[in-house]
Structure formats: C-alpha cells, structure tokens
DRENPAMAR-758332 format. One record per residue (C-alpha): chain; residue number from 1; residue in one letter; x, y, z. Coordinates in Angstrom, 2 decimals, padded with zeros to 5 digits, m for minus. Layout:
// residues N
- cadena  num  residuo  east  north  up
- A  NUM  a  X  Y  Z .
...
END
This chain:
// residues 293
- cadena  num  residuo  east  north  up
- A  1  x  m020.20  m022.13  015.91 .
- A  2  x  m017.22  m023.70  017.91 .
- A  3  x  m017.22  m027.22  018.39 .
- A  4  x  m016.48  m028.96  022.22 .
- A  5  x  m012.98  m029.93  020.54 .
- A  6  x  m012.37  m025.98  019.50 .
- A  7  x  m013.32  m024.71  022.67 .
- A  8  x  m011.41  m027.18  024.82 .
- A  9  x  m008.07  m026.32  022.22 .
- A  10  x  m008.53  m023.20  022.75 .
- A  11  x  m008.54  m023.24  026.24 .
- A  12  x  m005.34  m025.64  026.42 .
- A  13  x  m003.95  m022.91  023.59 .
- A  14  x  m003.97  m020.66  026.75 .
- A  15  x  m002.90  m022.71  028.88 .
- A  16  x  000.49  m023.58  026.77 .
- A  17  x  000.56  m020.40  025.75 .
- A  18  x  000.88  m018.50  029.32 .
- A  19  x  003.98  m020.50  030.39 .
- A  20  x  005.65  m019.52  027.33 .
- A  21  x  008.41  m017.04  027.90 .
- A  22  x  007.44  m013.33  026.85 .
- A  23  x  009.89  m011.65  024.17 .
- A  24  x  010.69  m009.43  025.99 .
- A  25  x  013.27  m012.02  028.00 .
- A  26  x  015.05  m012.46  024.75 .
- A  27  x  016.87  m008.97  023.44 .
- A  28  x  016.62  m008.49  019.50 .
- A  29  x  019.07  m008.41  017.33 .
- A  30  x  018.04  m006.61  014.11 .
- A  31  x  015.76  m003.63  014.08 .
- A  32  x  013.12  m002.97  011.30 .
- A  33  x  014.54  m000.06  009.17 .
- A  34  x  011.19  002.75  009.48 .
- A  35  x  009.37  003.14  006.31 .
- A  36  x  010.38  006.61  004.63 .
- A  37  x  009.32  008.25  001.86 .
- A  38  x  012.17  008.50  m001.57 .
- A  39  x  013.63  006.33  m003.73 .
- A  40  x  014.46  002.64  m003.44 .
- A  41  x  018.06  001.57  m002.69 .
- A  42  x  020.06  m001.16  m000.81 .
- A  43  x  019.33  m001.31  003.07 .
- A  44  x  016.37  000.95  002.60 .
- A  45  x  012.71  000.49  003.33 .
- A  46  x  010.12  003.05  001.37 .
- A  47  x  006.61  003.97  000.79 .
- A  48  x  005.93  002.97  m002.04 .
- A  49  x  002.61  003.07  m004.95 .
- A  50  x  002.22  000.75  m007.97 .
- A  51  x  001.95  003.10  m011.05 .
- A  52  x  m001.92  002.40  m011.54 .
- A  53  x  m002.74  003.59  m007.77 .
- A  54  x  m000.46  006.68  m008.27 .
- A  55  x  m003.64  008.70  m008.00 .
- A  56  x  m004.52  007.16  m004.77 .
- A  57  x  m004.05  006.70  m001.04 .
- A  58  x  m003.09  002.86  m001.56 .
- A  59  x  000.83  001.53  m000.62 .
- A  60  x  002.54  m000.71  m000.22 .
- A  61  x  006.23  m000.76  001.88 .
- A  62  x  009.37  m001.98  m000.31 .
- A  63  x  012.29  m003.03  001.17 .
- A  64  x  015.87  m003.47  m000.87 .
- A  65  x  018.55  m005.84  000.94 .
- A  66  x  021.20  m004.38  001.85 .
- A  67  x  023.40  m006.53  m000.71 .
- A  68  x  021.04  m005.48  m003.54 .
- A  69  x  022.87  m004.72  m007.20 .
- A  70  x  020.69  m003.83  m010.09 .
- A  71  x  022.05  m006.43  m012.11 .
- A  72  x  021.51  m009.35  m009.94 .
- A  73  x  018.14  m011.17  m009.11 .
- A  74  x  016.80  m011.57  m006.17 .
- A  75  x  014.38  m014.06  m004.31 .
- A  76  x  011.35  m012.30  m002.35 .
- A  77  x  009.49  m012.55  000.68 .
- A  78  x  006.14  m011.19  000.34 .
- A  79  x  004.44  m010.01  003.70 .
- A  80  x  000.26  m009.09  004.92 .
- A  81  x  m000.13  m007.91  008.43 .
- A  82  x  m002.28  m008.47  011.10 .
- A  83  x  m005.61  m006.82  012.23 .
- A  84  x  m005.18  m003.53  014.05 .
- A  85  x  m005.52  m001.19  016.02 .
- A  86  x  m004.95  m004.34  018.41 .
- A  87  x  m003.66  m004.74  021.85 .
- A  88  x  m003.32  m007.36  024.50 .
- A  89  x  m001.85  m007.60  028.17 .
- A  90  x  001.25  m008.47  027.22 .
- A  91  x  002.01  m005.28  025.46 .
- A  92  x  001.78  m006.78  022.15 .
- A  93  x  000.33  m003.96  019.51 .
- A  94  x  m000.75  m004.68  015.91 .
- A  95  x  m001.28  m001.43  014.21 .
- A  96  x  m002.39  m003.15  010.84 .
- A  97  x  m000.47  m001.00  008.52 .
- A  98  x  002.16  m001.86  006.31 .
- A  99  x  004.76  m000.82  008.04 .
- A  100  x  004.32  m002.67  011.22 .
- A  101  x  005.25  m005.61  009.75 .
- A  102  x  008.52  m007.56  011.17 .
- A  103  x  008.47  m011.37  009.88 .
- A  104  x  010.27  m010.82  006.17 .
- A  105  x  012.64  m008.36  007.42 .
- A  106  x  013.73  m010.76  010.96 .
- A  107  x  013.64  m014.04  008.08 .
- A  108  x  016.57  m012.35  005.68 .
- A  109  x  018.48  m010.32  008.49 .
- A  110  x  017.80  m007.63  006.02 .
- A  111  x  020.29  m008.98  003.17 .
- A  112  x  019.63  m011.65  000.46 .
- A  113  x  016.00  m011.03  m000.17 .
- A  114  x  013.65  m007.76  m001.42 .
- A  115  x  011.03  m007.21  000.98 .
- A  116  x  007.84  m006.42  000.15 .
- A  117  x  004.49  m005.63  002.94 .
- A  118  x  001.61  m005.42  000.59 .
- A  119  x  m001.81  m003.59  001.67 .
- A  120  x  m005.46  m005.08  001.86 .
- A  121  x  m007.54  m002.49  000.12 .
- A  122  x  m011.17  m000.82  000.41 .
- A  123  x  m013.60  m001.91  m001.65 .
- A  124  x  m012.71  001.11  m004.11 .
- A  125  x  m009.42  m000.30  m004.22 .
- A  126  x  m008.14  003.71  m003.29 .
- A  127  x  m007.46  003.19  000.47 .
- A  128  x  m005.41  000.71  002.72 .
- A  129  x  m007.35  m001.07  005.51 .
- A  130  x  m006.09  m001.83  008.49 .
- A  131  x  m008.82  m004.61  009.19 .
- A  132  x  m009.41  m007.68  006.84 .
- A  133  x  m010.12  m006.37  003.33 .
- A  134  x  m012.54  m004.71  001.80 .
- A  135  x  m014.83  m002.96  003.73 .
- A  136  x  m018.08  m004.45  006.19 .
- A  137  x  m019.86  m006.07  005.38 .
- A  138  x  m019.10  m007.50  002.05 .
- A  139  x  m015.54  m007.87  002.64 .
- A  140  x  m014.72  m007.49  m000.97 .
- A  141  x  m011.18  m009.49  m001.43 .
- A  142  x  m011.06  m008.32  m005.15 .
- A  143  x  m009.06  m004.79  m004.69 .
- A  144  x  m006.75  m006.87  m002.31 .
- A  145  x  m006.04  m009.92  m005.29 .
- A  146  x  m005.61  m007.49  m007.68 .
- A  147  x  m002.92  m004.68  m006.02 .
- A  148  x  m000.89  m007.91  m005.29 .
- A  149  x  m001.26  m009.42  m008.62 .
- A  150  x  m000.07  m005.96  m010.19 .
- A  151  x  002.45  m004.97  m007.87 .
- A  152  x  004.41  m008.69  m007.33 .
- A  153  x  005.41  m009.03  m010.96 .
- A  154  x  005.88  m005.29  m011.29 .
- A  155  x  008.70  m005.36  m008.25 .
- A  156  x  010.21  m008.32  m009.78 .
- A  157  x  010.84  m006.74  m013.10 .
- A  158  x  011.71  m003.32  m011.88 .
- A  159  x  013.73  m004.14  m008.91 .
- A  160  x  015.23  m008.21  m009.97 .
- A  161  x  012.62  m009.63  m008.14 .
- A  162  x  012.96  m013.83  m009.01 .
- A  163  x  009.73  m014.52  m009.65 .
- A  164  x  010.52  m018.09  m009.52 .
- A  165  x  011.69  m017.31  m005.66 .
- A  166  x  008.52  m015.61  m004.32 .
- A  167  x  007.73  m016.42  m000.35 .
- A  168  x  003.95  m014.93  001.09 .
- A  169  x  004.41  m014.85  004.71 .
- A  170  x  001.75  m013.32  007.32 .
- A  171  x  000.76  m012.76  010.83 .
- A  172  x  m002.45  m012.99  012.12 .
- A  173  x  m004.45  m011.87  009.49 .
- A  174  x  m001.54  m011.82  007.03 .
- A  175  x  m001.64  m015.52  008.03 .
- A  176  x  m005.08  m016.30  007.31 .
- A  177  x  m004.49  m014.29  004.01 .
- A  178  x  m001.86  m016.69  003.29 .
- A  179  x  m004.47  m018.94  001.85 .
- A  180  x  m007.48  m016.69  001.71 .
- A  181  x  m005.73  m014.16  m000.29 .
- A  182  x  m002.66  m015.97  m001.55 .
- A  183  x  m004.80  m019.07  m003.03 .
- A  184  x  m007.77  m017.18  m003.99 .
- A  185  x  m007.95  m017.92  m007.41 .
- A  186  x  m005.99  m019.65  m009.83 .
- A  187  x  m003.96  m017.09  m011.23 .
- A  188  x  m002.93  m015.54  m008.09 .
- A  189  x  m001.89  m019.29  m006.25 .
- A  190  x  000.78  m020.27  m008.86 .
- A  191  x  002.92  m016.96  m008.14 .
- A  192  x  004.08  m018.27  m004.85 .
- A  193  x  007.21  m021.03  m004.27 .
- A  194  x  006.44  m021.46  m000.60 .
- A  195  x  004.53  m019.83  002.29 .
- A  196  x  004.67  m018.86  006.35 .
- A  197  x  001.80  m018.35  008.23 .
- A  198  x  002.31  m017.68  011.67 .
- A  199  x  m000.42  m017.13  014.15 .
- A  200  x  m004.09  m018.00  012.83 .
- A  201  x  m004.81  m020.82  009.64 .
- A  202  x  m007.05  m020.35  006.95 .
- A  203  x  m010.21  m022.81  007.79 .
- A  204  x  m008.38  m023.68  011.36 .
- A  205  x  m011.32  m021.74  013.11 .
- A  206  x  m014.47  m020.44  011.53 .
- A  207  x  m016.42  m017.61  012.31 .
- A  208  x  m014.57  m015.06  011.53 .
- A  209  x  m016.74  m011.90  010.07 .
- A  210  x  m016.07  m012.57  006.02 .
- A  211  x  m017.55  m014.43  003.29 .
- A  212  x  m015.84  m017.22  002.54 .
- A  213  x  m014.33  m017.53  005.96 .
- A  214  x  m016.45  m021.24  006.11 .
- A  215  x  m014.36  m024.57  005.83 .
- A  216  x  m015.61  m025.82  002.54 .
- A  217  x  m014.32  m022.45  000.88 .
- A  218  x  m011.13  m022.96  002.62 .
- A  219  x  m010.67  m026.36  001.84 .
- A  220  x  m011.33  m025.43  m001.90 .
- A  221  x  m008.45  m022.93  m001.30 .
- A  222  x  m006.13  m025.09  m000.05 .
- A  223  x  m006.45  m027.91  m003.34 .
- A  224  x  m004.66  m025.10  m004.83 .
- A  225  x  m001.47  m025.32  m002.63 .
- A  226  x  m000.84  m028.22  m005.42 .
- A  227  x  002.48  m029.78  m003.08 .
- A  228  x  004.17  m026.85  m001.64 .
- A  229  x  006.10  m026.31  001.44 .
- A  230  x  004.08  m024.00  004.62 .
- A  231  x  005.71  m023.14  007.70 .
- A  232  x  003.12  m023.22  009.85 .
- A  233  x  003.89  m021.36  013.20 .
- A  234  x  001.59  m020.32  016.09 .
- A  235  x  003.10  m018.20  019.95 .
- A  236  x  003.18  m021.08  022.55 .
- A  237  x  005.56  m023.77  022.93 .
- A  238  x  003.54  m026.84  021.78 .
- A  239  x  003.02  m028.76  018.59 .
- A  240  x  001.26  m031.02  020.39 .
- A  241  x  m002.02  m029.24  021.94 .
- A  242  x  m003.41  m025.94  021.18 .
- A  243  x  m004.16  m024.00  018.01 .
- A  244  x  m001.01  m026.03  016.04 .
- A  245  x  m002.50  m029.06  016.97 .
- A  246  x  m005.89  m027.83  016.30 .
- A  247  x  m004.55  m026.74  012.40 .
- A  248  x  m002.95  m030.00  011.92 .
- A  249  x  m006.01  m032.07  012.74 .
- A  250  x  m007.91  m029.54  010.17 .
- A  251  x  m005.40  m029.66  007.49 .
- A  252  x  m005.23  m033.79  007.42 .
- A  253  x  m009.18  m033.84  007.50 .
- A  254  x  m008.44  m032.37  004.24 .
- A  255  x  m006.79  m034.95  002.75 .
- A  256  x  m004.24  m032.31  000.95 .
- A  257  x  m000.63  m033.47  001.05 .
- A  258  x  002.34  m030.90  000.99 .
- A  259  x  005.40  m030.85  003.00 .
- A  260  x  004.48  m029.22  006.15 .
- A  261  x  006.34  m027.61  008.92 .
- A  262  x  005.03  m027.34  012.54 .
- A  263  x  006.25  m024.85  014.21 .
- A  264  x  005.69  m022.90  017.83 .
- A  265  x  007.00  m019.88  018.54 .
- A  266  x  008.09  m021.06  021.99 .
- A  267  x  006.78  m017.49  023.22 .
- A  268  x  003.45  m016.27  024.77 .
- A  269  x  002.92  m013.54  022.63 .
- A  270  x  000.78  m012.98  019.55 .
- A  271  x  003.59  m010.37  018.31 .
- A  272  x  005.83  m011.03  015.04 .
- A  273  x  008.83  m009.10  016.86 .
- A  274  x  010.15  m012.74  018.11 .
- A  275  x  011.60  m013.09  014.43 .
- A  276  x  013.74  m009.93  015.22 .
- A  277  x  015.24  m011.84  018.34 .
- A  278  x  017.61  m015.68  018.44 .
- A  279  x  015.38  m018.19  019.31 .
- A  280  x  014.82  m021.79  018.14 .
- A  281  x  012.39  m020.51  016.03 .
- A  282  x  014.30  m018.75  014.26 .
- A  283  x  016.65  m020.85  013.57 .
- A  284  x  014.52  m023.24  012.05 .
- A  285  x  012.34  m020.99  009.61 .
- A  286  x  015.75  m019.26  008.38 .
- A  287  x  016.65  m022.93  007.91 .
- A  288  x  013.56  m023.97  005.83 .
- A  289  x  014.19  m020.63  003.78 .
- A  290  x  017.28  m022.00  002.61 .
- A  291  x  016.23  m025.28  001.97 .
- A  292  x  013.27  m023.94  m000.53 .
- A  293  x  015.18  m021.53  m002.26 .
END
C-alpha cells in the first residue's frame, strides 16, 4: 500500500497543484490537426494500420510535418495516451484514444518532426484499448510491445523516419508506459534516443491494477534506460514537493544515473493541452528537444 511519505506527497501534490493557474488563463497557439482517414502527406494527421493489422480494428494516428519531403529524413516523436474515458473538475477529459493526444504535436509546432500516437492493444492484439493494455485482469503488455516494435521501424522506412532520432513521450498512462512499455524488454528499450513523461512515473507510485506495476519490476526496467536523457514533467508548479519530488526521491533510491530533467507544468491541470499554449514549460522541453537531437 501507500507509505506515510506517499500519502503526505500526495496531499502536498494537491496542495501545489490547486494554486497552479488553470490552462485555460493561457490561450493556445497551435491546434491539433483532427485525425482523418486517406493518405499521408505534409501537415496532415491520418488513421492509420500497420500492414499486419490490416485485417483488424487496431491504429495507430500518423502525423507528417508540415515541412516533410520524401527525400529527407526525419527525427520522430513517438506518443501513448492517457487512461480514458476520464474527467475531473477542472474540465480536463482524457478520452484514451489515439487521437486525443496533444504533447508531440504542441513539442514540434507541427513542422520538423513525424508524429506518431501509437495504440495499447487487447490481448488479441485486434482492438485498441482505451485503458492500460491488454485486457483485466492479466493486462497482457505483449500485443502493445509488439504493434510498436512493428510499426516504429516500419514508419521510419516508409515515411524517413531517423531511427537514430526516435523520442517516446506520454501522458498519464502514456507516461507510465514510457518505461513500462518503452523499456520492457531489451529489444524494444534500445529504439528510443530520449524520452518525456509527463504526469505519472513508472515505479513513482505502486498499486496500480497490472502485473508488473511493483517497484522491483520497475526498477529492473529502468537499468535499461542505460544513460539517456527523460524529461520528467508533472501539472503543479513545484519541483520541490509533490509527485516530482516524490519521483525524484524514487528514481535516486535506484541508484540509475541519466541526465534528468525536472520539470512542472506550472498548471493545475492533469491535461496535455498546456503544450499547445506559451508557457515556461514549453519553452524548456522544446529546448531539451533541440539539445538531444
């Protein structure tokens, strides 16, 4: 269960958290392009099936920048979003598809990078999910591992993906699945360069609902981060108390060593629509981007 120090971060997580600004105070300046169905060009965002799934219900959403040539590469941003159908009293909706899914497209401005929002799967691997992966109780991760280890280098060599440039970013769940998904195995950890989970850490909290969800599985997954960069960013506007805080203290109990980023959102809501406004932020992750390209 929680410890004292959990439940007392979590309650000063709150507390930081509520004096945040809302989003809403901030206008955006980019809007998400709606998924569509068609073919793949620059500046457009489509539904999209691996070949192998053609026979299925599975998708993913790819985005083309805006600047994109055929004969050029291109570095990616891989995205997994949160839980939904979720809610909150701030107006903040997750609907858990891949579509709903803001933080590669607000990252890029839409130009310089392809965007792709991959799906969690059923346990049949013919469905997307809109909670976890897999389906209760089991949880099965495989279908999930293995539509992202088909479809990634597939992108690349279709659409001149870099796959020596390859970003997994997250919210929420997508954030968790960072590392639960991202450094699952082996094989699936060395395709990324760098990574951006915002709101929720792998192993920060336990008991969540799936196997593996423990902190000895997560440490095991996060040996295989092997010295790469995470932005690691959480709504609030501390680094000091609260769920950042309560990450950080996780992550060093660890004793892994990478070049970390701390990061709060400096908002009160658990929304990835803050990337599609100016904000400090911002300004900051688009700065790392650069830097790790």
């Amino acid at each position: 269960g929680m410890t004292r120090f959990a439940i007392l971060t979590l309650l000063a997580s709150a507390a930081s958290g509520l004096s945040a600004p809302d989003i809403s105070t901030v206008t955006p300046d980019l809007t998400v392009p709606a998924m569509t169905p068609g073919k793949p060009e620059a500046g457009k965002r489509v539904r999209q099936v691996h070949p192998n799934y053609a026979a299925t219900d599975a998708h993913h959403a790819l985005y083309l920048p805006k600047d994109w040539k055929p004969d050029r590469k291109f570095p990616v941003i891989v995205e997994y979003a949160g839980n939904g159908p979720y809610s909150n009293k701030f107006g903040d909706i997750s609907t858990g598809r891949v579509e709903g899914s803001n933080l590669g497209y607000g990252m890029s401005g839409g130009a310089g990078f392809i965007w792709v929002c991959l799906p969690y799967l059923n346990n049949a691997g013919d469905a997307n999910v809109t909670q976890w992966w897999g389906d209760r109780p089991t949880f099965n991760p495989a279908p999930t591992i293995n539509y992202c280890r088909k479809t990634v280098p597939w992108i690349c060599e279709k659409f001149g993906g870099d796959p020596e440039r390859i970003f997994l970013v997250g919210f929420s769940r997508g954030a968790i699945a960072c590392n639960f998904i991202g450094l699952h195995n082996d094989h699936i950890a060395k395709f990324w360069r760098a990574f951006v989970p915002y709101s929720h850490y792998d192993g920060a909290r336990t008991g969540w609902p799936y196997p593996g969800a423990d902190r000895t599985s997560a440490i095991l997954r996060l040996r295989r981060l092997k010295g790469r960069p995470q932005f690691i960013c959480h709504e609030g506007d501390s680094k000091t108390t609260g769920y950042i805080a309560m990450t950080r203290k996780f992550i060093e109990s660890t004793g892994v060593k990478a070049p970390l980023t701390y990061m709060p959102t400096g908002f009160r809501n658990h929304n990835d629509a803050w990337i599609l406004r100016p904000c400090p932020a911002r300004a900051e992750l688009r700065k790392w981007l650069k830097e790790h390209l």
